[in-house]
One Martini backbone bead per residue (centre of mass of N, CA, C, O) as a GRO file, in nm:
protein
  332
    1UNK     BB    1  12.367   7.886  -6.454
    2UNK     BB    2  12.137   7.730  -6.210
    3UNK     BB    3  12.418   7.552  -6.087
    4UNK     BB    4  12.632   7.688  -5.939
    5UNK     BB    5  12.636   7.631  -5.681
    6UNK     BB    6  12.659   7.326  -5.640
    7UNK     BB    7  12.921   7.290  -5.822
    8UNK     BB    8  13.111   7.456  -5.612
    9UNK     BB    9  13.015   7.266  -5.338
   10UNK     BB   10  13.124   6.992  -5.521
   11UNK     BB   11  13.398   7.065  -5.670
   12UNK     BB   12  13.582   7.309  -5.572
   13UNK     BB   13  13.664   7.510  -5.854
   14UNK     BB   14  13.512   7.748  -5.710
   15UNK     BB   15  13.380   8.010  -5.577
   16UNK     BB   16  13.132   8.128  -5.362
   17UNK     BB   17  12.885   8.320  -5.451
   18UNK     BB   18  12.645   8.524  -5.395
   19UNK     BB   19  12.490   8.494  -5.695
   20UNK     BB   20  12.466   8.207  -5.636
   21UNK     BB   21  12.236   8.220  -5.397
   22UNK     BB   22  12.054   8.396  -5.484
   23UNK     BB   23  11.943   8.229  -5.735
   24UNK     BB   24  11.894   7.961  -5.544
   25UNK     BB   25  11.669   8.160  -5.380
   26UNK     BB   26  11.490   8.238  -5.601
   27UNK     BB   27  11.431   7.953  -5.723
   28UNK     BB   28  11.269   7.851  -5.455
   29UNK     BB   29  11.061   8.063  -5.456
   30UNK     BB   30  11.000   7.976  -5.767
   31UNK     BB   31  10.984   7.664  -5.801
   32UNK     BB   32  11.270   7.536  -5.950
   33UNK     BB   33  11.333   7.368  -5.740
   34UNK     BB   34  11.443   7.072  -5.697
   35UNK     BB   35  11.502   6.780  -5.523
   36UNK     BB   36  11.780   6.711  -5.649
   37UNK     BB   37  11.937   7.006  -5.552
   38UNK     BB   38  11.846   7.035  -5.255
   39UNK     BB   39  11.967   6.781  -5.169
   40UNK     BB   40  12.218   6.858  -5.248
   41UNK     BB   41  12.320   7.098  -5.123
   42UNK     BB   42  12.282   6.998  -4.846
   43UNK     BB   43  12.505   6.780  -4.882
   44UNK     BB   44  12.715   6.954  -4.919
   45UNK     BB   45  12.719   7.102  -4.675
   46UNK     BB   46  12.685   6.811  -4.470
   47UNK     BB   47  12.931   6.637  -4.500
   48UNK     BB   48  13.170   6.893  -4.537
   49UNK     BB   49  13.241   7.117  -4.433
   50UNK     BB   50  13.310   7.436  -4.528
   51UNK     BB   51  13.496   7.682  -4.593
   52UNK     BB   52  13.433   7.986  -4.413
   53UNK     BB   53  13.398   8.159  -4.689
   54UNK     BB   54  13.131   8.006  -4.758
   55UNK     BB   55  12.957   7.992  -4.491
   56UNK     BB   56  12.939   8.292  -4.506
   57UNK     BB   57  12.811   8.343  -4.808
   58UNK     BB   58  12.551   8.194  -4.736
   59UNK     BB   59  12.445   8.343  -4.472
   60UNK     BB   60  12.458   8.621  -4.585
   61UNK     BB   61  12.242   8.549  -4.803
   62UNK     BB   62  12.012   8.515  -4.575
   63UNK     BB   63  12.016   8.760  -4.425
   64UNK     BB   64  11.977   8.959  -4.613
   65UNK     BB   65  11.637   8.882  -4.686
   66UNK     BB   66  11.596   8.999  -4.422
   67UNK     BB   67  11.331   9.216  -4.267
   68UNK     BB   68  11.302   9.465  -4.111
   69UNK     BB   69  11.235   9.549  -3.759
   70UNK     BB   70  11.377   9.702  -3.501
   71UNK     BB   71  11.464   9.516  -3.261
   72UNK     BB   72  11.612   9.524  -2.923
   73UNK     BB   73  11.767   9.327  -2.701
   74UNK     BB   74  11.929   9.432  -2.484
   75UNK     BB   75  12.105   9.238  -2.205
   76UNK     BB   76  12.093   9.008  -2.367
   77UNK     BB   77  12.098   8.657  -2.413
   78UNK     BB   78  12.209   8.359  -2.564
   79UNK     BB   79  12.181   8.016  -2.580
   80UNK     BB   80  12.314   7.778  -2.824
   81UNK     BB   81  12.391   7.475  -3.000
   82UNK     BB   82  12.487   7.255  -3.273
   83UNK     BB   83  12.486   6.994  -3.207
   84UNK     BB   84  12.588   6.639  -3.226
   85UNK     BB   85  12.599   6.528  -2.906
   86UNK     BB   86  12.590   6.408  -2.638
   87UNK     BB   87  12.302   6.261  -2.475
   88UNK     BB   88  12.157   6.539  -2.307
   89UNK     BB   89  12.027   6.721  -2.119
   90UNK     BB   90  11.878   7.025  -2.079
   91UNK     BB   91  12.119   7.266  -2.003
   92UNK     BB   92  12.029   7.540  -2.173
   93UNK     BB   93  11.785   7.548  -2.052
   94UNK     BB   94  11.871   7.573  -1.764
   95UNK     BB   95  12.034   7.789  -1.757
   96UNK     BB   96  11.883   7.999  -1.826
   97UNK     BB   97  11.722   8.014  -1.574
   98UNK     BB   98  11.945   8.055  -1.357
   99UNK     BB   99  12.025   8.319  -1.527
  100UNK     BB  100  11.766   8.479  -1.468
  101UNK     BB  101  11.783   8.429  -1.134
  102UNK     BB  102  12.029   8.638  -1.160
  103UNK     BB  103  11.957   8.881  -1.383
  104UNK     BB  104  11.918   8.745  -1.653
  105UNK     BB  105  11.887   8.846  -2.001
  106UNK     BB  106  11.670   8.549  -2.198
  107UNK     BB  107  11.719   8.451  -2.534
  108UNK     BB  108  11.609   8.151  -2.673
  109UNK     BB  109  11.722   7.938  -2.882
  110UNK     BB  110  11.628   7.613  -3.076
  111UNK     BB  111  11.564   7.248  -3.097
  112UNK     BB  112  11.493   6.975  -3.195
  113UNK     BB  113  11.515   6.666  -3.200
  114UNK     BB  114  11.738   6.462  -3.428
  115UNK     BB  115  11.814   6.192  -3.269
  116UNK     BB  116  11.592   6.178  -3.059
  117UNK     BB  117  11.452   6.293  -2.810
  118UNK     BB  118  11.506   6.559  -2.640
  119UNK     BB  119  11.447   6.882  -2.683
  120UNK     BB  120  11.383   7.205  -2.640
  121UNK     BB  121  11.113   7.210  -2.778
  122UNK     BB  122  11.018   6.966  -2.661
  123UNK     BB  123  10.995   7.057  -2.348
  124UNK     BB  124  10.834   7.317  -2.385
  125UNK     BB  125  10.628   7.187  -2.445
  126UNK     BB  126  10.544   6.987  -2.187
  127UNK     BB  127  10.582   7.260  -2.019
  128UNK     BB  128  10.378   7.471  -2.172
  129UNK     BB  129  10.609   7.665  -2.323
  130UNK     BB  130  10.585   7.872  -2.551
  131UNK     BB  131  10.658   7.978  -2.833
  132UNK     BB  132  10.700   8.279  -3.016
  133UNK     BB  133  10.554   8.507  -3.273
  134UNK     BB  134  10.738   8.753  -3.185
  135UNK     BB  135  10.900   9.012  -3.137
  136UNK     BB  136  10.679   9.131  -2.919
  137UNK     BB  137  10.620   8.884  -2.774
  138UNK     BB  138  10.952   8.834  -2.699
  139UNK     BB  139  10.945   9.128  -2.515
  140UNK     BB  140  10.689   9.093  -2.302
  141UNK     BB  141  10.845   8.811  -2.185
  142UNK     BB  142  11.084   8.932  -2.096
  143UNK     BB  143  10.968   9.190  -1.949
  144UNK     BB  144  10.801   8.975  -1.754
  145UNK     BB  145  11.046   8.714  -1.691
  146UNK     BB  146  11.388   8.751  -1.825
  147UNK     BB  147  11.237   8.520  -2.073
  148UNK     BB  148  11.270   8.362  -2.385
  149UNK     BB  149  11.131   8.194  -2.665
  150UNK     BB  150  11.194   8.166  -2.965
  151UNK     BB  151  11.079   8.114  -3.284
  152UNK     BB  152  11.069   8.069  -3.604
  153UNK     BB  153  11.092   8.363  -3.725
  154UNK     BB  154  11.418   8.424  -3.670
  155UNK     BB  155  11.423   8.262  -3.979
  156UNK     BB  156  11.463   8.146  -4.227
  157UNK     BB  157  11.220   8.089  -4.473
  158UNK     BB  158  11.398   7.906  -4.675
  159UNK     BB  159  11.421   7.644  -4.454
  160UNK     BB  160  11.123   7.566  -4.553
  161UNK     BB  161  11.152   7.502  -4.823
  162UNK     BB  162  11.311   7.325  -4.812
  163UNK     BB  163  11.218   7.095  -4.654
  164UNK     BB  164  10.978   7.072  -4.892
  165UNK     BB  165  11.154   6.997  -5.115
  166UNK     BB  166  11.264   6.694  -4.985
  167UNK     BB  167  11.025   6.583  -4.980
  168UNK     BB  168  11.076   6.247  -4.812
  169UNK     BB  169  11.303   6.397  -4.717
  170UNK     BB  170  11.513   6.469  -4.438
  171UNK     BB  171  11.645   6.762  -4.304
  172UNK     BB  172  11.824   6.557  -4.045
  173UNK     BB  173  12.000   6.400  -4.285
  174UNK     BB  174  12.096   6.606  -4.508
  175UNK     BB  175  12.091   6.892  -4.295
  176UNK     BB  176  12.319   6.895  -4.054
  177UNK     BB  177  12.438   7.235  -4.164
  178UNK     BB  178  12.203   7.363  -3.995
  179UNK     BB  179  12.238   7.320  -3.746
  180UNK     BB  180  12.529   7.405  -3.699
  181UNK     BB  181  12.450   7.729  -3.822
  182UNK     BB  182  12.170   7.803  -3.652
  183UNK     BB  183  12.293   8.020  -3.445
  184UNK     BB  184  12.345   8.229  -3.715
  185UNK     BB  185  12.054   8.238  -3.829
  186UNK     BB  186  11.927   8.404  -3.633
  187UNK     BB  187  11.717   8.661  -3.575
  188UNK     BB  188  11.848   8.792  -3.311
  189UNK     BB  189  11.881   9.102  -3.101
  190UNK     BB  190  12.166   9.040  -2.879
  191UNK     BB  191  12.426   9.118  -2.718
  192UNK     BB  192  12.486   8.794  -2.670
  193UNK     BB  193  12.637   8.426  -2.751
  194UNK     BB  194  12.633   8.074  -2.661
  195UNK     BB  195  12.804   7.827  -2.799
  196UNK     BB  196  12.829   7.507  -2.892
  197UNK     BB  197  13.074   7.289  -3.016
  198UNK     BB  198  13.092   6.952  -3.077
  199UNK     BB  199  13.284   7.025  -3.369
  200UNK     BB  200  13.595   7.133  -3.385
  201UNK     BB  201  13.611   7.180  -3.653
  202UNK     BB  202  13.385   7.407  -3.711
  203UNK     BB  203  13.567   7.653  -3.569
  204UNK     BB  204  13.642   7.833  -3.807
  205UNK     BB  205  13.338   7.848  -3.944
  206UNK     BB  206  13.229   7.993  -3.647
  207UNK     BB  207  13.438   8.221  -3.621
  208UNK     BB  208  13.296   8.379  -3.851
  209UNK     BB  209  13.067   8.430  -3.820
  210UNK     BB  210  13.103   8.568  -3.596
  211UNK     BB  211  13.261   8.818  -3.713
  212UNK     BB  212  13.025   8.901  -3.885
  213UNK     BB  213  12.910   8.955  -3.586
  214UNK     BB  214  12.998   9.292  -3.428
  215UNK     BB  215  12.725   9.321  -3.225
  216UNK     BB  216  12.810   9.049  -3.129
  217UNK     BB  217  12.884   8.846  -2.838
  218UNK     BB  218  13.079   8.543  -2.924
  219UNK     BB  219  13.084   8.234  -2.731
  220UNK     BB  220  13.280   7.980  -2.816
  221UNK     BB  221  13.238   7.629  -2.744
  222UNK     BB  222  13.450   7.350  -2.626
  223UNK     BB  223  13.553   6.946  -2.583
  224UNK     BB  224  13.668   6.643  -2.573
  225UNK     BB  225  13.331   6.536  -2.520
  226UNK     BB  226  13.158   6.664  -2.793
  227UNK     BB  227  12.997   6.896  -2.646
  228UNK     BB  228  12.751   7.190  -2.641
  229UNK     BB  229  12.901   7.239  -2.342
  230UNK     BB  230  12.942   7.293  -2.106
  231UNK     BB  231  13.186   7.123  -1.863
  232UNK     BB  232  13.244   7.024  -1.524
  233UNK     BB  233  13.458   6.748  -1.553
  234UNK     BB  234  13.600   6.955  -1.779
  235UNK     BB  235  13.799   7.111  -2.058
  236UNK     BB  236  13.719   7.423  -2.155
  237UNK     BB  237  13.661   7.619  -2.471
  238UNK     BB  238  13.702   7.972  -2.527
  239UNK     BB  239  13.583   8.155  -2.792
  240UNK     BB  240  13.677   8.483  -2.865
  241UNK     BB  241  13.803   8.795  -2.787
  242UNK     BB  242  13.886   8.611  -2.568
  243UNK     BB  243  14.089   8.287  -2.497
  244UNK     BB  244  13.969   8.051  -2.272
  245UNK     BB  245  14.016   7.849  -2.016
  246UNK     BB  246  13.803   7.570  -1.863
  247UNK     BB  247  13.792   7.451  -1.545
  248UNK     BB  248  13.722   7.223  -1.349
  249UNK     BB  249  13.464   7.197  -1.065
  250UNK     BB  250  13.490   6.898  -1.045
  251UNK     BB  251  13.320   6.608  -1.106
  252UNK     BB  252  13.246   6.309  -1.303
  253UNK     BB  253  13.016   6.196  -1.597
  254UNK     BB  254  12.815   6.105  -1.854
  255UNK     BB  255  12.601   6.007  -1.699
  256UNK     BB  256  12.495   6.255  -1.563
  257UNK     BB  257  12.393   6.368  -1.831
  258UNK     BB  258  12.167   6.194  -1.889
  259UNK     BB  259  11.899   6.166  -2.064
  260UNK     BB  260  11.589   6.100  -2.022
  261UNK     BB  261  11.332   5.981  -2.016
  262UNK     BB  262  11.059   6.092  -2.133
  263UNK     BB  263  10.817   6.052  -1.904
  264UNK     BB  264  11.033   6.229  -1.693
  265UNK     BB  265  11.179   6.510  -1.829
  266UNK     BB  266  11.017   6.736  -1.643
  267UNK     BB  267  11.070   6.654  -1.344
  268UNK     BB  268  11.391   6.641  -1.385
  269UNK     BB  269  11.420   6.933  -1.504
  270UNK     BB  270  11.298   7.070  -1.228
  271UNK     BB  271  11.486   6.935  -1.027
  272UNK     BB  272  11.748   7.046  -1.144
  273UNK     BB  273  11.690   7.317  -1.082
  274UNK     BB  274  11.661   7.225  -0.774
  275UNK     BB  275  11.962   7.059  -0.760
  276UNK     BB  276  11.798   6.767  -0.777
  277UNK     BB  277  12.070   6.598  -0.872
  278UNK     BB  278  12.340   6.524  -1.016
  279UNK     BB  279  12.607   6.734  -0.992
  280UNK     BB  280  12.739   6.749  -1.266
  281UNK     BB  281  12.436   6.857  -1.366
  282UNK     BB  282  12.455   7.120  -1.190
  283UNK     BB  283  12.729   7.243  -1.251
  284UNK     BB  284  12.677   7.259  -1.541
  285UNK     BB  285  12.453   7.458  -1.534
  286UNK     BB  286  12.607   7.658  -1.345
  287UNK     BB  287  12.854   7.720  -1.582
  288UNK     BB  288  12.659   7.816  -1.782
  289UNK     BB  289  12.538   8.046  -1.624
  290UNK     BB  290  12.797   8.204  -1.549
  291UNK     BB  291  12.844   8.252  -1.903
  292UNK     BB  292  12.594   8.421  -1.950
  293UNK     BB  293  12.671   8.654  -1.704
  294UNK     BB  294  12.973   8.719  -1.848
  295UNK     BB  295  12.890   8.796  -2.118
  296UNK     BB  296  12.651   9.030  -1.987
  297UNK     BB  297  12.788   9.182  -1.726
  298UNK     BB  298  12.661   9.053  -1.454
  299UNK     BB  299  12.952   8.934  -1.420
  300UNK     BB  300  13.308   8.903  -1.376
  301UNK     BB  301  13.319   8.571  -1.329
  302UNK     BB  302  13.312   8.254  -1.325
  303UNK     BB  303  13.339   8.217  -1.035
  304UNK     BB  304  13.150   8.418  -0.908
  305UNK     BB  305  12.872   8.305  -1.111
  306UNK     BB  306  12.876   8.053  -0.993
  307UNK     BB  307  12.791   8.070  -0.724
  308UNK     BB  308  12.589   8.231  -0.758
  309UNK     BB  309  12.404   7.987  -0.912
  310UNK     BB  310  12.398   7.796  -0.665
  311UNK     BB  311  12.245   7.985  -0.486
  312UNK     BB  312  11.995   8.020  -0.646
  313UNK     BB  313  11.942   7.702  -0.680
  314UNK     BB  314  11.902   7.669  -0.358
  315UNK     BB  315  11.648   7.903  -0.359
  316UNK     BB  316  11.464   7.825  -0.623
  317UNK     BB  317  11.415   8.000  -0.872
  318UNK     BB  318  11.432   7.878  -1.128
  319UNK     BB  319  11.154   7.643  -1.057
  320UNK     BB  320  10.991   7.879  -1.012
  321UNK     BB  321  10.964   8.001  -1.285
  322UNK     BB  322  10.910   7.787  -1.426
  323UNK     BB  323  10.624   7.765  -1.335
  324UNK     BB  324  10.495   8.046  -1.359
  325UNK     BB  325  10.539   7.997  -1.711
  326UNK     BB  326  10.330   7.784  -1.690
  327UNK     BB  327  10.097   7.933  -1.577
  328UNK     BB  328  10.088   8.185  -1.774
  329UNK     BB  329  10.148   8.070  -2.062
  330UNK     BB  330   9.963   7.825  -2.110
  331UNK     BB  331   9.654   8.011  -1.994
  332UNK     BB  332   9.747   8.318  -2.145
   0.00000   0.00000   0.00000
């Protein structure tokens, strides 16, 4: 039958197999896929996570199909949350500077904002730092700026085909599934990576996720204030191959962290790199940048990172790096 995949991931009563993944998407490639089976499809994948072990036999179904490239950016991390925490400041893009200023090589995947504000693809526009659109470009400005930001190139082209099968259908209304394991979904060939995950409950299906891929250090983060990054003035867990919570390092709330008007976000954003923010918001970058550093093997721990990062923070060098890759990328 056609709808194999569909029956499986709807009724669940029988388990989701490689070759039903295949099929739908070889369907789909060949254009048999209408608008009601993929939004029905999306939908079903992201009404209610499904078990870890469909999780994985879908995302490895779209693995297999990208072609091998054989780049690697070794001693590089990547930052990228699964979204739908609340919204706040760009913090994985700010850590990311902070933590290239302090020594780590970052290569950053990330995505438009899904519900209003601005996300990090939309920060990155504005402050003319574009995406990426290969692995050899992604490559070239790692090794001349430190860090480096891949575009689309590095998902499977499957999510734009879906994304035009359900038009006029929002793929951020229905396919909200794609989020949440887009961490996963990128062939970025680093090192290791920092996960946030907003909603505990899918950290099951993201910890398999994680050990499917056994060539990355992958570390989730998650914490009762449903954010999906670390956060400075509450507690925080991290999973994976050792377990561990992240205390407090501060005070604040959730208001010092939040995104700013669209008009001022890249001045906010300027200011948070050199430390002129909310305590609160400079703490939490620089939290998440010492967790970059420690899992990149650049820092022994948390706390002697984040010291390196406040102090990286106080010399400037973040806002600075920021600024010369806006003078360098924007003009070619």
């Amino acid at each position: 039958m056609t709808h194999d995949l569909l029956d499986a991931l709807v009724n669940r009563r029988r388990l989701v197999e490689l070759p039903m993944c295949r099929s739908f998407w070889d369907r789909l490639r060949d254009r048999r896929v209408d608008r009601a089976e993929a939004a029905a499809v999306l939908a079903a994948l992201s009404t209610t996570m499904p078990d870890p072990a469909t999780v994985t036999t879908v995302v490895q179904s779209l693995h297999e199909r990208r072609p091998a490239h054989g780049h690697v950016f070794p001693a590089a991390v990547n930052i990228v949350g699964t979204g739908g925490g609340p919204r706040t400041a760009n913090i994985s893009t700010a850590a990311a500077f902070v933590a290239t200023a302090m020594g780590v090589r970052v290569v950053k995947t990330g995505s438009r904002a899904s519900s209003g504000g601005v996300g990090s693809i939309d920060l990155l526009d504005r402050l003319g730092i574009g995406l990426t659109r290969s692995y050899e470009e992604t490559g070239h400005l790692l090794d001349r700026f430190g860090i480096a930001f891949a575009g689309y190139f590095v998902y499977p082209t499957e999510l734009t085909r879906l994304a035009r099968t359900v038009l006029p259908l929002d793929l951020r209304t229905i396919g909200r599934w794609i989020n949440t394991v887009g961490p996963f979904l990128a062939d970025l060939p680093v090192s290791a990576q920092l996960t946030g995950v907003a909603d505990a409950t899918h950290l099951p299906a993201l910890r398999a996720l994680a050990a499917a891929q056994p060539e990355k250090r992958i570390w989730l983060c998650a914490n009762d204030l449903g954010a999906d990054e670390l956060i400075s003035f509450t507690a925080n867990s991290v999973h994976g191959a050792l377990d561990l919570q992240v205390q407090p390092v501060g005070d604040g709330d959730l208001a010092q962290l939040a995104a700013q008007p669209e008009d001022d976000v890249v001045e906010h954003f300027l200011d948070l790199l050199a430390g002129r923010g909310p305590a609160a918001a400079v703490d939490t970058v620089c939290l998440n940048a010492a967790a970059l550093a420690v899992a990149a093997g650049h820092e022994p721990d948390l706390r002697a990172g984040f010291r390196t990062a406040r102090a990286a923070v106080a010399d400037g060098a973040p806002r600075a790096l920021a600024e010369q890759m806006r003078r360098v990328v924007a003009h070619g």
